[in-house]
C-alpha positions, 0 to 999 in steps of 0.5 A, spaced: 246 886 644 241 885 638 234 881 639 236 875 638 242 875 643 238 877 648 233 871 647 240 866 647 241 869 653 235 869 657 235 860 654 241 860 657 239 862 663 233 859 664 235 853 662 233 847 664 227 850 667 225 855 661 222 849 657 216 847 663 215 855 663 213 855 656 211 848 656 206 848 661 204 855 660 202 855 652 198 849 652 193 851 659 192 857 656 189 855 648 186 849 653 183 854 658 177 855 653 176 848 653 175 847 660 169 851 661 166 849 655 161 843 654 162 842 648 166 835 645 173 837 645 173 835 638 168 840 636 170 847 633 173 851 636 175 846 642 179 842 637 184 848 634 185 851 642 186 842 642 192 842 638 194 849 638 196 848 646 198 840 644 203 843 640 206 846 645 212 841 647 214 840 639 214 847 640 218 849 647 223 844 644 224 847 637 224 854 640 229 852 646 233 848 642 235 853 637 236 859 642 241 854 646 244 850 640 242 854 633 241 849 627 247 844 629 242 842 635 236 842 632 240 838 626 241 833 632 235 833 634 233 831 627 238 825 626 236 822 633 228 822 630 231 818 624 236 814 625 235 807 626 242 804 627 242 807 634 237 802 636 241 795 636 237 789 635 236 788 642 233 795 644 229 794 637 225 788 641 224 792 646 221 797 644 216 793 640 215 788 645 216 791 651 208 793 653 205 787 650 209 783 655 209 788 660 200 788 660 199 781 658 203 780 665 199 784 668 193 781 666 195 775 668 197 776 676 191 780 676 187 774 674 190 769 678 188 773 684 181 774 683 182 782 681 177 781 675 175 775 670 175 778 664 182 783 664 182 783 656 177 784 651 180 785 644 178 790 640 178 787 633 173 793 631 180 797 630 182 793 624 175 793 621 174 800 622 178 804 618 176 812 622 178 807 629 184 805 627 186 812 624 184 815 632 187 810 635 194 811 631 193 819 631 193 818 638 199 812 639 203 816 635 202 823 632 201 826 638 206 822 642 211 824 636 210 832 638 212 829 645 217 826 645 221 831 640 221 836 645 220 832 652 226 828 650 229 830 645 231 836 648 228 838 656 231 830 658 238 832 655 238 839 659 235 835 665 240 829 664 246 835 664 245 837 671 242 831 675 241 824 675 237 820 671 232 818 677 232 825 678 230 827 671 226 822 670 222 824 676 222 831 674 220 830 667 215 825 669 211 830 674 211 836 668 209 831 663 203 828 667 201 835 670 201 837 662 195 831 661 191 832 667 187 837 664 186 832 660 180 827 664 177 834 663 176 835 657 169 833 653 168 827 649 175 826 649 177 819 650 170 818 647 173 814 641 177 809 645 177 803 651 181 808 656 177 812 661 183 814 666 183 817 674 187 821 675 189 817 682 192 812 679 194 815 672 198 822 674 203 816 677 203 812 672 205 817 667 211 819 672 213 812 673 212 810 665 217 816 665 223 812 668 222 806 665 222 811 657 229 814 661 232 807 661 230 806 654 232 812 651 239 812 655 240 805 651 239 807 644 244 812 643 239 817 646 234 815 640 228 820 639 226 815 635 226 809 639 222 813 645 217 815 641 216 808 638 215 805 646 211 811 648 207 809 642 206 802 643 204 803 650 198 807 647 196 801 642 197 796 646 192 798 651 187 800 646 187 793 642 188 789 649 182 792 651 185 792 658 179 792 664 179 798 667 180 795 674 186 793 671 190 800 671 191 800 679 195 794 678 199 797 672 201 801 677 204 796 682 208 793 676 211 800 674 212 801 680 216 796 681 220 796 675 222 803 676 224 801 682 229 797 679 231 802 675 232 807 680 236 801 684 240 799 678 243 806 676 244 807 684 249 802 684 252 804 677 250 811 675 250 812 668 255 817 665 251 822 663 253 824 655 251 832 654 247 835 648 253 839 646 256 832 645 250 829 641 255 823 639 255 821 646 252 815 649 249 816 657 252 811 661 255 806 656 255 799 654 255 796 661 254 803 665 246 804 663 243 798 660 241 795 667 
């Protein structure tokens, strides 16, 4: 057996755990110089050790992909990233829409019951401020594009063939938020933007927001591309709503209660999970998953 059939193997037999293994232990080991240093996490060296250990989704995807499914996954995973006809109409609204509706709402009840009295304060600096707006999008979109391929794209897949999508979801979820705790940590980080989390409250939100990203991708065709629009939207929205800080505890109760419906929902009619050695196949169906 040559070098790269014992590397197929070992992927194979790994799978679906060998992704947060390489996932989780590539970032903390670039990101352990960061934690101990005092230094802004966008100053050099931190900000190489940065997006070094942040690439690491991008690349326990790619790498996985190709040991388990060779070029005609990583062909797949490329056509999902970029094929627009797997979104319907509706789903494009959804995608787009979803997070402004969603934290307007929010705002809302937690206005009417006296949480705060200024839940909004909208930036407007991000349409004048050229360097604001290049952050707030790197940050809403770049960085959830090396993300999603491989949380996504590929893990959710490897998940989805074994268990529920409750289950994968909670699972993908609980990983995705360990990979961003260390993220409250790291100086200056959050220095340019309106958002200033604890983890208390963010770590669930994350898992939760997980589920909500598993109904949309299971929705559009298995769409990489749709659920990197709708992780993004949610970064962009909140930055531009400028939402109040003591408005995130009850974003929590709302995703909460909207993964509960979704968990509710798939119980009564469990989707149809579609493999990724069928990329053509649509977990859940017409009517099975659109709950």
């Amino acid at each position: 057996m040559n070098h790269s059939n014992r590397w197929q193997g070992v992927a194979r037999n790994l799978s679906p755990w060998g992704f947060p293994l390489l996932y989780l232990g590539w970032a903390f080991l670039f990101w352990s110089p960061i934690l101990v240093s005092e230094a802004s996490v966008w100053s050099f060296p931190n900000v190489v050790f940065f997006l070094i250990g942040g690439a690491s989704p991008l690349l326990a995807g790619l790498a996985l992909a190709w040991l388990t499914g060779g070029r005609p996954r990583l062909r797949d995973m490329g056509r999902r990233l970029v094929d627009v006809r797997r979104i319907s109409p509706r789903w494009w609204l959804v995608v787009l829409l979803f997070w402004l509706a969603f934290d307007l709402l929010v705002a809302g009840v937690a206005l009417a019951l006296g949480v705060t009295d200024r839940p909004l304060e909208l930036v407007w600096s991000l349409l004048t401020d050229p360097s604001a707006l290049a952050f707030v999008l790197l940050l809403s979109f770049v960085f959830p594009l090396v993300e999603e391929v491989g949380l996504r794209g590929y893990w959710l897949d490897a998940l989805q063939e074994r268990y529920s999508p409750t289950v994968a979801g909670l699972v993908n979820g609980s990983t995705w938020a360990l990979w961003h705790a260390p993220f409250v940590w790291f100086p200056g980080y959050y220095a340019n933007t309106t958002f200033d989390p604890e983890l208390w409250w963010w770590l669930p939100s994350i898992v939760l927001q997980t589920l909500l990203i598993v109904w949309v991708y299971n929705n559009t065709d298995r769409s990489i591309l749709a659920v990197l629009l709708f992780h993004g939207t949610m970064n962009l929205t909140g930055e531009f709503l400028g939402l109040a800080p003591e408005l995130f505890p009850v974003t929590l109760v709302g995703t909460a209660l909207l993964a509960a419906v979704l968990v509710v929902a798939w119980r009564r009619n469990p989707p149809v999970g579609a493999t990724a050695e069928s990329p053509s196949g649509r977990h859940g169906g017409t009517d099975a998953s659109e709950q």
